[in-house]
Structures are given as C-alpha cells and as structure tokens.
Backbone bond lengths (Angstrom), bond angles and torsions (degrees), N, CA, C in turn:
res aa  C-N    CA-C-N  psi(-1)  N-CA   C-N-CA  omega(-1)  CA-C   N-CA-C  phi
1 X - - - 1.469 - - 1.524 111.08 -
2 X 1.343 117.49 31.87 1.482 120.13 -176.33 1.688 108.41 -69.69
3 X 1.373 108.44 123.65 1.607 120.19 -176.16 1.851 105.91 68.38
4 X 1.348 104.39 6.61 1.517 96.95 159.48 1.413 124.88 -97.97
5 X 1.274 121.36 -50.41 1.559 137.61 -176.26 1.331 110.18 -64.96
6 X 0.882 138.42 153.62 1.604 159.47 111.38 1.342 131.14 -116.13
7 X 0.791 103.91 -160.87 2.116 127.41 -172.80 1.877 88.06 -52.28
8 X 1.236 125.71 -77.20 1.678 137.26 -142.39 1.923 86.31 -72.62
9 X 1.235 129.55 -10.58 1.664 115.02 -163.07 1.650 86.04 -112.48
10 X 1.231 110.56 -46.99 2.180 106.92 168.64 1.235 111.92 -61.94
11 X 1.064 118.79 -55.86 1.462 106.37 173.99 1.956 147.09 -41.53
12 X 1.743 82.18 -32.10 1.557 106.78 -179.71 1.542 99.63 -93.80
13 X 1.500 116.54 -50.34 1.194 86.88 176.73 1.873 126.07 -62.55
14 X 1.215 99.09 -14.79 1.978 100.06 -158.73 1.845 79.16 -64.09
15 X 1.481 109.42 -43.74 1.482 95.85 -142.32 2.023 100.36 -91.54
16 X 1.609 104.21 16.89 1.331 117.39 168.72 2.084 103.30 -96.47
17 X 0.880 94.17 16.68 1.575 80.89 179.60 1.842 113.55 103.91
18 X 1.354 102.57 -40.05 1.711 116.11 -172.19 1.361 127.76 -90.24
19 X 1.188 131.67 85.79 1.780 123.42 175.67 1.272 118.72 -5.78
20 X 1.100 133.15 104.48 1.366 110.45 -172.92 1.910 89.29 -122.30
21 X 1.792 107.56 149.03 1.062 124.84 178.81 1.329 133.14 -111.75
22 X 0.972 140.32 -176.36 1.598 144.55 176.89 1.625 122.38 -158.61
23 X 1.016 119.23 132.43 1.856 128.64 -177.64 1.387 103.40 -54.81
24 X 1.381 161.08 141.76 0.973 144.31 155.39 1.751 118.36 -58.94
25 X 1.092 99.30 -31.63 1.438 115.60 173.06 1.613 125.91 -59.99
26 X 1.215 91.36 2.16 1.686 100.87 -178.10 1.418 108.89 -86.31
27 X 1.167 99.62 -29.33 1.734 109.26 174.54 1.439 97.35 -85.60
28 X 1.206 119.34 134.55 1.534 127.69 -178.01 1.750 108.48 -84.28
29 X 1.023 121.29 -19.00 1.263 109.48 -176.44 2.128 109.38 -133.11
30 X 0.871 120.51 135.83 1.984 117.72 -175.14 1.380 97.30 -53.82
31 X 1.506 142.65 -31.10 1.298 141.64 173.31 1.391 110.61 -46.89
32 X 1.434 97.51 -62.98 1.641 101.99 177.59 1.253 105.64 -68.76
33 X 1.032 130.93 -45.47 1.984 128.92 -170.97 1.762 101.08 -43.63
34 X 1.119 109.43 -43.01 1.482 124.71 -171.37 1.818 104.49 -66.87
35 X 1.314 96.08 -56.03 1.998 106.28 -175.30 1.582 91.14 -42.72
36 X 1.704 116.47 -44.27 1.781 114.60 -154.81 1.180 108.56 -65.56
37 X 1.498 98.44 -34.50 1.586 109.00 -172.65 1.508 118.87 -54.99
38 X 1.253 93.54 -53.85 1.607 107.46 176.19 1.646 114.94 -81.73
39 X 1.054 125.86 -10.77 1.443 117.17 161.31 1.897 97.97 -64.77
40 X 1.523 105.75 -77.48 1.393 113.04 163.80 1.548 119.16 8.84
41 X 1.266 87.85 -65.17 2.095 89.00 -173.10 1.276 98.04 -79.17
42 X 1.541 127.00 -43.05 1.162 100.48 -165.38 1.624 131.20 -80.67
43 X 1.396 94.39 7.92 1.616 93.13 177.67 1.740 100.00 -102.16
44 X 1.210 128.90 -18.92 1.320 126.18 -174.48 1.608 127.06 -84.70
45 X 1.209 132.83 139.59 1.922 119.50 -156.27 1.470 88.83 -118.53
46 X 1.162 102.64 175.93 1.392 103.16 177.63 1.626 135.41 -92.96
47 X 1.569 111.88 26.54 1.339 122.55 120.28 0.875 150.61 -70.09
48 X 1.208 117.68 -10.56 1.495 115.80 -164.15 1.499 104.69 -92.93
49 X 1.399 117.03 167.56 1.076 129.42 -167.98 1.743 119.09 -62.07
50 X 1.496 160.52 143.27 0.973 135.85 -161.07 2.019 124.42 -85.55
51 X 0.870 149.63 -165.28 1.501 128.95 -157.85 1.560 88.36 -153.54
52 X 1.113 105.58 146.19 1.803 116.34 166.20 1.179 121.32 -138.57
53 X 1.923 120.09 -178.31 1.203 113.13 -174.58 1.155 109.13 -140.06
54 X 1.452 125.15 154.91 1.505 105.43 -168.96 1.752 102.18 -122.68
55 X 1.589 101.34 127.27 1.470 93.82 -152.05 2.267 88.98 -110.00
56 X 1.125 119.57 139.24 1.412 116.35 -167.62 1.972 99.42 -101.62
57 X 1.476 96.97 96.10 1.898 100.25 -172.06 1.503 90.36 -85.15
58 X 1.428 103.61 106.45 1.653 119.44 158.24 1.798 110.00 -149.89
59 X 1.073 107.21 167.98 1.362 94.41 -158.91 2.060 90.12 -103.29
60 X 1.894 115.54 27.16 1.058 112.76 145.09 1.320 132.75 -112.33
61 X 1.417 103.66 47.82 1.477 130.00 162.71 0.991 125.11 -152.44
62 X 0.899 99.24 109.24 2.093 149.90 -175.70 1.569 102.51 -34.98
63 X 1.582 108.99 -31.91 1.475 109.01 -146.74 1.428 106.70 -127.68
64 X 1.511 127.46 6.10 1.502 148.93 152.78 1.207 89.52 -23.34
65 X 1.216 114.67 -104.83 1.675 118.00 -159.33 1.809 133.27 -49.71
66 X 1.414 88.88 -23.16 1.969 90.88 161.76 1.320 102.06 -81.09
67 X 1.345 123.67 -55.21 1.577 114.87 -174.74 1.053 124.30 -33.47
68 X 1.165 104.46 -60.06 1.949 129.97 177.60 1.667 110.49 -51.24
69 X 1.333 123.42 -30.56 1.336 145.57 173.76 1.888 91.24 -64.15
70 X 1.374 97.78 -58.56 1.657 98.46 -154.43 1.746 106.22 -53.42
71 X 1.519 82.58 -57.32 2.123 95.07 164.64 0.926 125.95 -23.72
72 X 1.718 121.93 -56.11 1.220 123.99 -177.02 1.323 123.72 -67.12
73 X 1.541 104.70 -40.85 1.815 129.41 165.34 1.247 94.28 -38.38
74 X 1.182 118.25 -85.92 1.349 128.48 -173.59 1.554 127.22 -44.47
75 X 1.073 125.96 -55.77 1.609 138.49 146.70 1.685 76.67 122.04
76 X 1.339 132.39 77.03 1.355 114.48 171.00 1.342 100.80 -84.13
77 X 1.533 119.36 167.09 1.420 113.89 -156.20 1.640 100.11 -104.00
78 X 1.622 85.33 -22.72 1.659 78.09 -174.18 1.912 125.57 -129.19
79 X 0.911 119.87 92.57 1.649 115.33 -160.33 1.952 97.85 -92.06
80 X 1.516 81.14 125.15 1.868 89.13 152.57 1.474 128.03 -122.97
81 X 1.473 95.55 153.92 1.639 105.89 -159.06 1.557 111.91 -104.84
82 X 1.427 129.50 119.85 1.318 100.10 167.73 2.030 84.53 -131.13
83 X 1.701 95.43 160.05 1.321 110.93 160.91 1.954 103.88 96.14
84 X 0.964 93.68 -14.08 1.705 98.72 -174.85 1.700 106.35 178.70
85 X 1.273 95.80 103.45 1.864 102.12 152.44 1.191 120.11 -107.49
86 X 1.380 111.54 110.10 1.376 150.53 136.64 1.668 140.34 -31.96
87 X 0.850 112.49 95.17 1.775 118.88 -174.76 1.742 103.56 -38.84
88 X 1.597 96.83 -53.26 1.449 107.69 -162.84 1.573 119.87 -81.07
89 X 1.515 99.63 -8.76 1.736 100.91 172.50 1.664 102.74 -87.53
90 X 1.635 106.58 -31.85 1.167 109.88 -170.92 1.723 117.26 -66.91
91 X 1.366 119.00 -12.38 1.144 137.13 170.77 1.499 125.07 -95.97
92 X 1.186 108.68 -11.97 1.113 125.55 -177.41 1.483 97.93 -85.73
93 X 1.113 118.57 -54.64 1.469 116.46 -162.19 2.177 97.35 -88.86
94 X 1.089 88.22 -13.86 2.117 92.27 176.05 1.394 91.29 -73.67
95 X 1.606 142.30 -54.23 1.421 128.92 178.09 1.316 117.08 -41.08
96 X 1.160 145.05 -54.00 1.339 129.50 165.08 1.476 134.36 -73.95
97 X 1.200 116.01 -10.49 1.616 130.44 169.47 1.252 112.00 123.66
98 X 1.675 122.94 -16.03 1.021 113.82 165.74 1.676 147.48 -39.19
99 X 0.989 119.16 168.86 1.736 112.43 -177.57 1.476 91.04 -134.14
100 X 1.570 101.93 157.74 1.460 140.82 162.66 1.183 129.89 -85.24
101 X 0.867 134.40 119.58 1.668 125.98 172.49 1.707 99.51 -123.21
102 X 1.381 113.38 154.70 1.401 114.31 -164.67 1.376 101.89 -142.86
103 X 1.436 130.45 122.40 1.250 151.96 170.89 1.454 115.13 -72.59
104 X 1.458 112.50 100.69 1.474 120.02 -178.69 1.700 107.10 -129.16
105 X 1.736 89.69 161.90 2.204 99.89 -174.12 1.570 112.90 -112.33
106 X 1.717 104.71 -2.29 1.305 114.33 -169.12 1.660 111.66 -165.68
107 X 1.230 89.86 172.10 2.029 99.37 177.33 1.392 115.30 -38.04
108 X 1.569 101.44 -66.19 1.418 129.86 -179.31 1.630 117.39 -44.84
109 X 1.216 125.81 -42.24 1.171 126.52 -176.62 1.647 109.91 -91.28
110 X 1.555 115.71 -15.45 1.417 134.85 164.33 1.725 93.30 -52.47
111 X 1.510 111.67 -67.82 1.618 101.44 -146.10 1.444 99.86 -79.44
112 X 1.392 128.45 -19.56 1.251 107.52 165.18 1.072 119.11 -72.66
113 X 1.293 139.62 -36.43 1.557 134.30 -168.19 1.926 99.53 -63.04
114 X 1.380 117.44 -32.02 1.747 130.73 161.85 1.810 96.47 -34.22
115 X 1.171 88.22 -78.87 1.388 98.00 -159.84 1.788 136.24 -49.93
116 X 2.108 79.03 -13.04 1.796 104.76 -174.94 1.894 86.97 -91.29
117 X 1.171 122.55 -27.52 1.624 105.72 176.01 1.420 117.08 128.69
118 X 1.410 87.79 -15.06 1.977 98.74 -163.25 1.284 120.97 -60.60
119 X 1.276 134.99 157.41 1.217 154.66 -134.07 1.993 110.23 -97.35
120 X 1.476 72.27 -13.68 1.902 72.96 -167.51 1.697 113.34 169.78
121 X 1.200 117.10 123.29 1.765 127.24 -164.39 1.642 85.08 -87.59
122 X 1.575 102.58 144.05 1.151 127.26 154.54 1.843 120.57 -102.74
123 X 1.345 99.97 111.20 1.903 87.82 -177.90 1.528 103.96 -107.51
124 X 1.530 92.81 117.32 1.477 122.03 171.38 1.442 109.51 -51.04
125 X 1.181 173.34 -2.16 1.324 157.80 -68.60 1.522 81.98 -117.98
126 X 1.845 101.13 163.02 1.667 130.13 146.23 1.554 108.30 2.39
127 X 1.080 114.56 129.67 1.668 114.74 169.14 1.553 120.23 56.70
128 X 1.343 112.12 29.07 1.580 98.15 155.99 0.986 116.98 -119.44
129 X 1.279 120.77 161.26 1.477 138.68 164.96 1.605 143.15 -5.84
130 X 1.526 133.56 79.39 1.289 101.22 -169.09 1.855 97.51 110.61
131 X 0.682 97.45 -162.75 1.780 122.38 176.46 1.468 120.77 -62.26
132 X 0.978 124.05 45.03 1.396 154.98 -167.61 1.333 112.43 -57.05
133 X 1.714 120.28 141.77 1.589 121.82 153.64 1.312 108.02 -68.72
134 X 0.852 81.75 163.23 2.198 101.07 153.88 1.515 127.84 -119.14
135 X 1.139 114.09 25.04 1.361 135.37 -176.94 1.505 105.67 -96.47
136 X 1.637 116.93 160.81 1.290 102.36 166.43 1.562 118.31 -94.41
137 X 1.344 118.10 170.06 1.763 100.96 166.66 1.032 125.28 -64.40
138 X 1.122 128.24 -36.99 1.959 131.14 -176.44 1.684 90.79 -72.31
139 X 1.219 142.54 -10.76 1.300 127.96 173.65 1.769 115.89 -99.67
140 X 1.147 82.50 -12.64 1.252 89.44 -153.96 2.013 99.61 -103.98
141 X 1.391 105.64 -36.99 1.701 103.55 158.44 1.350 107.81 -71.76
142 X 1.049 133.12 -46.28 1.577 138.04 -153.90 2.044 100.22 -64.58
143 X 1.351 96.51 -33.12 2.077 101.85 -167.30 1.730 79.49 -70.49
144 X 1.198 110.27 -77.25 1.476 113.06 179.69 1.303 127.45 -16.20
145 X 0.971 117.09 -68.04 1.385 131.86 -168.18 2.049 92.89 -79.66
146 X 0.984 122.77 1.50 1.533 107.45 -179.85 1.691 105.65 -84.50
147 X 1.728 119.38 -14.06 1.013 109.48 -178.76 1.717 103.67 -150.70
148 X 1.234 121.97 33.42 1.075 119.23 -153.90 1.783 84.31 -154.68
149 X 1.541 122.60 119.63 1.429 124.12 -168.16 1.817 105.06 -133.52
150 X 1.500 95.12 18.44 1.527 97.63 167.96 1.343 120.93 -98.14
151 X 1.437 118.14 -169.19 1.383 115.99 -163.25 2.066 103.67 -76.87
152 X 1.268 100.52 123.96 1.785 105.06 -179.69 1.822 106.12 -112.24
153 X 1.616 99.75 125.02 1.629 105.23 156.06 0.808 108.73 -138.57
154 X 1.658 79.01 149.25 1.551 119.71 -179.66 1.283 134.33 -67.47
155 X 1.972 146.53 84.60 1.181 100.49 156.06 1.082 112.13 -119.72
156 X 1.556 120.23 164.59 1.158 137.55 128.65 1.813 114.36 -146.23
157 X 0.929 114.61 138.66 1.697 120.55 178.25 1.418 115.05 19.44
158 X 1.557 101.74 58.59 1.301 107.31 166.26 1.451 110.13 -98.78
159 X 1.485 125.04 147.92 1.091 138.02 170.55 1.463 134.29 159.38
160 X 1.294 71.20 71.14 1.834 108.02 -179.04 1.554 90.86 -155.13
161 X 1.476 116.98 150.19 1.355 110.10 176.21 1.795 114.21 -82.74
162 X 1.247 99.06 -38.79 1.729 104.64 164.71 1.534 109.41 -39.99
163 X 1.060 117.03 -28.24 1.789 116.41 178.33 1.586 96.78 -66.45
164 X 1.058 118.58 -37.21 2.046 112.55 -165.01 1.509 80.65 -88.53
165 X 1.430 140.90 -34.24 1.525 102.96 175.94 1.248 133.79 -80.54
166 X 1.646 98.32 -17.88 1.707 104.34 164.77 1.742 112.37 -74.18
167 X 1.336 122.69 -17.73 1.184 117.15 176.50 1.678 102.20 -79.09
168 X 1.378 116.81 -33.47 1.876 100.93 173.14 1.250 105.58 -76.95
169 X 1.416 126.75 -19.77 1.590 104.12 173.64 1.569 123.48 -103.02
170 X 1.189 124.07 35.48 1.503 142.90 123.03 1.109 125.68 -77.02
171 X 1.300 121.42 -11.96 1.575 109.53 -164.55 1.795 130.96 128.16
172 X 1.405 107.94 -27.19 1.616 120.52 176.19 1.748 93.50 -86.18
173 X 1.133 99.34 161.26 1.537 137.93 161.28 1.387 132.65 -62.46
174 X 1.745 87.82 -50.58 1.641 108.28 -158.76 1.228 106.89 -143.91
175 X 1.209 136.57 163.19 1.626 154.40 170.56 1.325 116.73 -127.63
176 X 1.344 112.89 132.23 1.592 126.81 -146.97 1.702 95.42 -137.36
177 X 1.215 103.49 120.57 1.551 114.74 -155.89 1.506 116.07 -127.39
178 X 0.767 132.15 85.98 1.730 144.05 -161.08 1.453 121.75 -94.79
179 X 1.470 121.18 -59.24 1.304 140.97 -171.79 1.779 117.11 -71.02
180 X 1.151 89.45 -53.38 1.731 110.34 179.28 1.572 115.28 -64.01
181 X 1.580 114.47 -17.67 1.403 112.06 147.37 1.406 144.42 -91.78
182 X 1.888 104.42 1.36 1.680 101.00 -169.36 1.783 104.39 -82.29
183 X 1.444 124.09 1.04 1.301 98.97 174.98 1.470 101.51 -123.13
184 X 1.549 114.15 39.50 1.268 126.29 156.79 1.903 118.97 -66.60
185 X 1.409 124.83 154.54 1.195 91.85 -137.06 2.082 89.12 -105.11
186 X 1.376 107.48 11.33 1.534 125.80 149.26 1.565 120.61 -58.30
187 X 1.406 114.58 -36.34 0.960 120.08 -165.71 1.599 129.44 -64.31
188 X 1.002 137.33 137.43 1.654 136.34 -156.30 2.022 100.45 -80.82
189 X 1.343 104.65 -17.07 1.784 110.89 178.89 1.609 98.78 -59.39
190 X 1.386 102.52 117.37 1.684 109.72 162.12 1.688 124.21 -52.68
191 X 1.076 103.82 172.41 1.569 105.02 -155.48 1.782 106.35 -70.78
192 X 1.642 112.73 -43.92 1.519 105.93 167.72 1.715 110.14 -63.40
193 X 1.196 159.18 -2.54 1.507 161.38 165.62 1.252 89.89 -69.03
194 X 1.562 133.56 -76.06 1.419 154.09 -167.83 1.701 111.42 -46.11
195 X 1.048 102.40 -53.38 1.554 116.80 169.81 1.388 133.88 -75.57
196 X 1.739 100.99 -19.17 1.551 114.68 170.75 2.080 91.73 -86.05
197 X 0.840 131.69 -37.13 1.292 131.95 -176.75 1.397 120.71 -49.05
198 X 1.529 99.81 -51.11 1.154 119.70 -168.51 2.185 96.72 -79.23
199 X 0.499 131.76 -50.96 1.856 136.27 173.91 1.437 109.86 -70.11
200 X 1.465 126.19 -33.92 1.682 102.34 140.11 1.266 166.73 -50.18
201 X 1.794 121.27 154.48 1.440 102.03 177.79 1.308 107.56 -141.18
202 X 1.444 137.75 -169.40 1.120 128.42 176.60 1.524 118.43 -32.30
203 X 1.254 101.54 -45.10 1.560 122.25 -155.87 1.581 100.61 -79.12
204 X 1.253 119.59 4.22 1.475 109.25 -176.04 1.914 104.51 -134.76
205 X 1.562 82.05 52.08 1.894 112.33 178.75 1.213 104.33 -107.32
206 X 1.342 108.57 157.65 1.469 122.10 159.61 1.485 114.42 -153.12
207 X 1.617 97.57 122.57 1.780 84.55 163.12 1.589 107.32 -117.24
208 X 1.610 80.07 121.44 1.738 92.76 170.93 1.830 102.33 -114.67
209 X 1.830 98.13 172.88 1.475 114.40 130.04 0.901 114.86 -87.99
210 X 1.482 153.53 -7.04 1.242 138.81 -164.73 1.503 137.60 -70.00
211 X 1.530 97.96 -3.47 1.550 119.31 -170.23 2.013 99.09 -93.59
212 X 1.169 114.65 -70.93 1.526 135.89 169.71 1.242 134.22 -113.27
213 X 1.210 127.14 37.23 1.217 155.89 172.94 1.912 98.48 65.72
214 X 1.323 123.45 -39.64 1.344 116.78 166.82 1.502 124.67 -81.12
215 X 1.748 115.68 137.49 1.112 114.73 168.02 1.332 148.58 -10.85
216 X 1.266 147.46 120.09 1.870 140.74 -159.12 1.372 89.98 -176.12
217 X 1.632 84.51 154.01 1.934 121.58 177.94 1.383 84.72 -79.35
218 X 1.254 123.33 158.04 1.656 122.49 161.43 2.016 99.29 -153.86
219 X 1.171 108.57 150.31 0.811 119.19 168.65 1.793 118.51 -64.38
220 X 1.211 120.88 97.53 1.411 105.72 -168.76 1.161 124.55 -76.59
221 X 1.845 133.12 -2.57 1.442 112.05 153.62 1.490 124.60 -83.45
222 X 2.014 115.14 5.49 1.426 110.52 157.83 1.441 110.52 -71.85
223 X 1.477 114.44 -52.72 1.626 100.09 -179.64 1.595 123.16 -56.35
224 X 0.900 111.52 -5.77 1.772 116.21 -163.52 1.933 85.09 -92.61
225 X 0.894 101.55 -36.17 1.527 92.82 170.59 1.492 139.43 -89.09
226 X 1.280 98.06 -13.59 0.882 107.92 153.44 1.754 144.89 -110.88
227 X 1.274 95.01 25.50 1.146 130.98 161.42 1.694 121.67 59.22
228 X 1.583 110.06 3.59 1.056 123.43 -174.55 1.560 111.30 -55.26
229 X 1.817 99.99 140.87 1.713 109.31 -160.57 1.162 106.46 -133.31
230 X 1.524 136.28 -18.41 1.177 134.65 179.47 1.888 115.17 -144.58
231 X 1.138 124.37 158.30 1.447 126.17 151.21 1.712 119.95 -28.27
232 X 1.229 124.86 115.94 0.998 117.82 150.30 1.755 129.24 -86.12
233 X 1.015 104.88 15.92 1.253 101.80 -176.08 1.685 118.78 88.71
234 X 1.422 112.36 -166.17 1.456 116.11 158.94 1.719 126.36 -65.40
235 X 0.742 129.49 131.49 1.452 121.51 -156.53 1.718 94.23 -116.91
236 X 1.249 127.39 170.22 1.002 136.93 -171.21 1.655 95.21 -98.86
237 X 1.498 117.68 -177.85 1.404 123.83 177.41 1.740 95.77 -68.44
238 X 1.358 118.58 -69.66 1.545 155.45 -143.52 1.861 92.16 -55.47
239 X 1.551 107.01 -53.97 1.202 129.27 176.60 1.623 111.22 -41.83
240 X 1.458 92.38 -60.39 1.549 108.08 -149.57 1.832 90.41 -83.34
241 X 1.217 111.03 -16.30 1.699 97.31 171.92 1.060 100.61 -86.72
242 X 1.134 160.98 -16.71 1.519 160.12 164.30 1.217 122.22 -66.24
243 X 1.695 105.79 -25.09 1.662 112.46 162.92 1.762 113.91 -76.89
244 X 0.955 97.72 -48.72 1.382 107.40 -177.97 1.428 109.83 -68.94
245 X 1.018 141.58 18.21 1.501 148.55 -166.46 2.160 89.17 -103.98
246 X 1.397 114.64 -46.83 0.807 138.37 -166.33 1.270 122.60 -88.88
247 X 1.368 118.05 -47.51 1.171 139.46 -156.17 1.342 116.04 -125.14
248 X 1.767 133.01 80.19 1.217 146.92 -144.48 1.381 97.52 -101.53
249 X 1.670 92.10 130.23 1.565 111.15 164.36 1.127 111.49 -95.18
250 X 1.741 117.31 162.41 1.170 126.59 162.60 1.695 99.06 -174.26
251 X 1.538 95.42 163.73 1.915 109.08 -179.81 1.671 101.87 -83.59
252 X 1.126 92.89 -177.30 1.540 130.39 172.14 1.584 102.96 -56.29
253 X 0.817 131.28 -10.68 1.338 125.89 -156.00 1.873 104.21 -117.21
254 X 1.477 107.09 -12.84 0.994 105.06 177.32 1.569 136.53 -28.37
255 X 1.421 110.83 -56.58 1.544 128.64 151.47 1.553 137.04 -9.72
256 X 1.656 89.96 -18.46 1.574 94.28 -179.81 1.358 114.77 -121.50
257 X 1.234 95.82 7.59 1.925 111.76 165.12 1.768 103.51 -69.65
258 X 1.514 121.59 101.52 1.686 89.22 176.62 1.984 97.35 -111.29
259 X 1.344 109.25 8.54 1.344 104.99 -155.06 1.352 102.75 -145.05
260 X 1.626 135.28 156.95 1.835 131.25 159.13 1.904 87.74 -81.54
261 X 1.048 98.25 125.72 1.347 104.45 165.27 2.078 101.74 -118.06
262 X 1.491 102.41 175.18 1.312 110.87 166.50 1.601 113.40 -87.94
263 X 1.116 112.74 131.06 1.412 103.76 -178.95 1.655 135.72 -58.55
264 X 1.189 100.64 -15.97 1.585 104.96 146.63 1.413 143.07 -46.29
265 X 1.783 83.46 -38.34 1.721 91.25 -178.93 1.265 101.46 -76.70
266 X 1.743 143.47 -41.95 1.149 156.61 -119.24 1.763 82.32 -103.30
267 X 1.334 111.15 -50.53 1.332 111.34 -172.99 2.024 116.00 -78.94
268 X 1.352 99.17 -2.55 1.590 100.06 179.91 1.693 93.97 -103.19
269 X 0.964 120.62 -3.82 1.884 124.68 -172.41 1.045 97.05 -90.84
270 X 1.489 114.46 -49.79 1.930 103.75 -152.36 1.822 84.94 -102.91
271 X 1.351 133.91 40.83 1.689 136.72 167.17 1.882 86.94 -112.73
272 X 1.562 92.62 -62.48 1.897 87.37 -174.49 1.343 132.81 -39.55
273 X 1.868 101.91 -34.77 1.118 116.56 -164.27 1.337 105.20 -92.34
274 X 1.729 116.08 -9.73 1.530 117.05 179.63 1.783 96.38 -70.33
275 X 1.164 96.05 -64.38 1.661 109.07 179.88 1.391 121.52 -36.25
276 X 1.320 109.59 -26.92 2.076 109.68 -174.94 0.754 100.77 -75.90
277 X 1.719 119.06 -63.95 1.285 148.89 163.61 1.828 109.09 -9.26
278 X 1.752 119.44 -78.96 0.717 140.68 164.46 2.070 113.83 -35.94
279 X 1.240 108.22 -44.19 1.614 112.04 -155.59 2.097 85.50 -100.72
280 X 1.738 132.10 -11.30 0.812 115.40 179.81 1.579 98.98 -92.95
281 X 0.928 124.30 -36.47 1.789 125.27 162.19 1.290 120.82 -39.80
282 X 0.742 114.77 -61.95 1.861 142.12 -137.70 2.160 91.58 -94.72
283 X 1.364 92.62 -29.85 1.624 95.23 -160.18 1.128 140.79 61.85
C-alpha cells in the first residue's frame, strides 16, 4: 500500500473489525510519520481492532532508525518488516509488548527472519501486490510451516473473505489484503489509480523488474504509459517513490475491485463472506 494508506484508511479499517496498516514511508518526512501516529491513536478506542506500521529495514533508508525510535515512543502494537530482519529492531519493539511480523518471497528468508525472533512470517506468494513472490501459496505456506509453528500470513490476491478461510485451511493463520483496498474511497490513490483499478483484471498485470530493478505486479496500462523498457537497476527510496507516483501496482486479484467503496463496507463484505464461507464448510 505504498502512497496508498494513511491515518483515514487504518483507522476505518481498525474500527471495521480489521488491523489495518501503513508504510511509514508514506509520510515523507519522521515529523510527519510521528503527527500520523498520534492522530492514529487518537481517533481509535479501545475496541477497535489494533493498527501497524510497515517499516522497510535496508540500509536504503535513511530513516529506519528514527522511525523505529518513533514505534517504540509510540508503543505501536504492530511493526512489519520487509528487506531486512533484524534481532535488534525485533527487540526493540518486544520491550514494549509489541510484535513483528516479517515480509518474506521464499524458505530462505523465512528461516532467517526465525532466527531474528519475530512474531509471525508473512508469505508474499504468486500474484500479489507490489513486490511479489513467484511461488505458489500451497508451496509456499507448506515450506514454512514444515519448521516454523508461529503465527503465518498469507498474501497474495486475496479478496474475498473465503480466501482467509482457505488460507487457514492450508496452513496460514491470517490473510493479508493490500489491493482490494486502494480504490477504497479512504484511500490516498488519486482518482485515475482508483479508476484504472476498478476497469481491470487479472489480465491487465505485469510482473516486471523493469520499474525498480526488483520484481512487482504492476498495473500494465500504467506502464504502457509510461513507457518503461528496461531495468533500471537498484533504485534509491526517493527515486522509487517518484516511480510509483506514476506507475501503479496491484495483484492478481485486481478483478474484483468493481467500485470506490468506503472501507467499512469493504471490511464488513470480506467478514460476511468469511462467515458463509466458514458456515458452508463447517455446516
């Protein structure tokens, strides 16, 4: 959800039942990351569902270690990791009670993120959103889960709630839902992103490098416009938000966006549909 999420799309979902998260990087500056934070709490009570942040540990971001500061300030409950798991963030955020969740594309990046402590693997699988595996899910929960007995979610192009019960009955925990909210009408995606969402379908995907030298779903009538033809390589943070300003990702799942809804509704649909789902199985 990079340059999609903010404060008004976490908020609705937390207080729809669903965790809902945000990049820290969406806020351009740790000043502001901090203002979100504290708007954040102050609109949320203590029902509502809990809120996280997704912080990118690579050593091409400048702003890892204040962020991670702010978290702790803050006591956010829930931090996610992609690009580097860390012992010492992972402890950082265990001093206040917080948990980790860690964004991985394979086995390998599973058992290290184990070994950093974290709270719970995220599996990227085939067809999601953004920075994507290429694995399938039944391969890709099943390696996981052969040695790994903590909490596992799932995404890729989920969005239907029956998808999070077929993801607990493979093997995950949880269902991790990205795409099916950017043309929510909370969402920070401008109105052509929202409207290209909504007139897509599977078939109007792409996974390239060609955007940031690493793998991504992309919307393929943004790249067609923007005419991109080759790898650029590794891209900087600063860069790569300036691509993406332009150049819209999304999963496999796109197809079932047909409308901007409020994220309430989006989050009371895919609960109903857990429950049918659930009560047509289950009997």
């Amino acid at each position: 959800m990079f340059l999609c999420s903010g404060p008004d799309l976490v908020v609705e979902t937390c207080k729809a039942g669903i965790a809902g998260t945000f990049p820290a990087l969406n806020q351009r500056t740790s000043e502001g990351f901090e203002d979100w934070l504290k708007e954040i709490q102050d609109r949320l009570g203590p029902d509502d569902a809990p809120y996280g942040v997704n912080l990118i540990v690579h050593q091409s971001n400048p702003r890892v270690q204040a962020d991670l500061e702010l978290c702790v300030k803050h006591k956010v409950p829930l931090i996610i990791t992609s690009l580097g798991a860390v012992p010492d963030l992972v402890n950082a955020v265990h001093s206040y009670g917080g948990l980790v969740f860690h964004d991985v594309i394979k086995r390998r990046h599973a058992e290290k993120a184990v070994e950093a402590g974290v709270d719970g693997i995220i599996a990227v699988a085939a067809g999601a959103g953004g920075h994507a595996g290429t694995f399938s899910p039944f391969a890709l929960v099943s390696e996981i889960r052969e040695f790994y007995d903590g909490a596992i979610i799932l995404s890729g192009c989920m969005t239907d709630g029956g998808h999070v019960l077929a993801a607990e009955a493979m093997g995950a925990d949880f269902g991790y839902i990205g795409s099916h909210f950017i043309a929510a009408k909370e969402s920070m995606a401008g109105d052509g992103q929202k409207d290209m969402m909504i007139v897509s379908s599977a078939q109007d995907i792409t996974y390239t490098d060609t955007v940031t030298g690493v793998g991504a779903n992309f919307l393929t009538p943004s790249l067609n416009a923007a005419s991109i033809e080759h790898a650029p390589g590794e891209m900087s943070l600063n860069e790569e938000a300036k691509a993406w300003k332009t150049i819209w990702s999304a999963g496999h799942g796109v197809g079932a966006t047909k409308e901007s809804l409020p994220a309430k509704v989006i989050c009371e649909q895919l609960i109903a549909e857990y429950d049918a789902a659930k009560a047509k199985i289950c009997g």
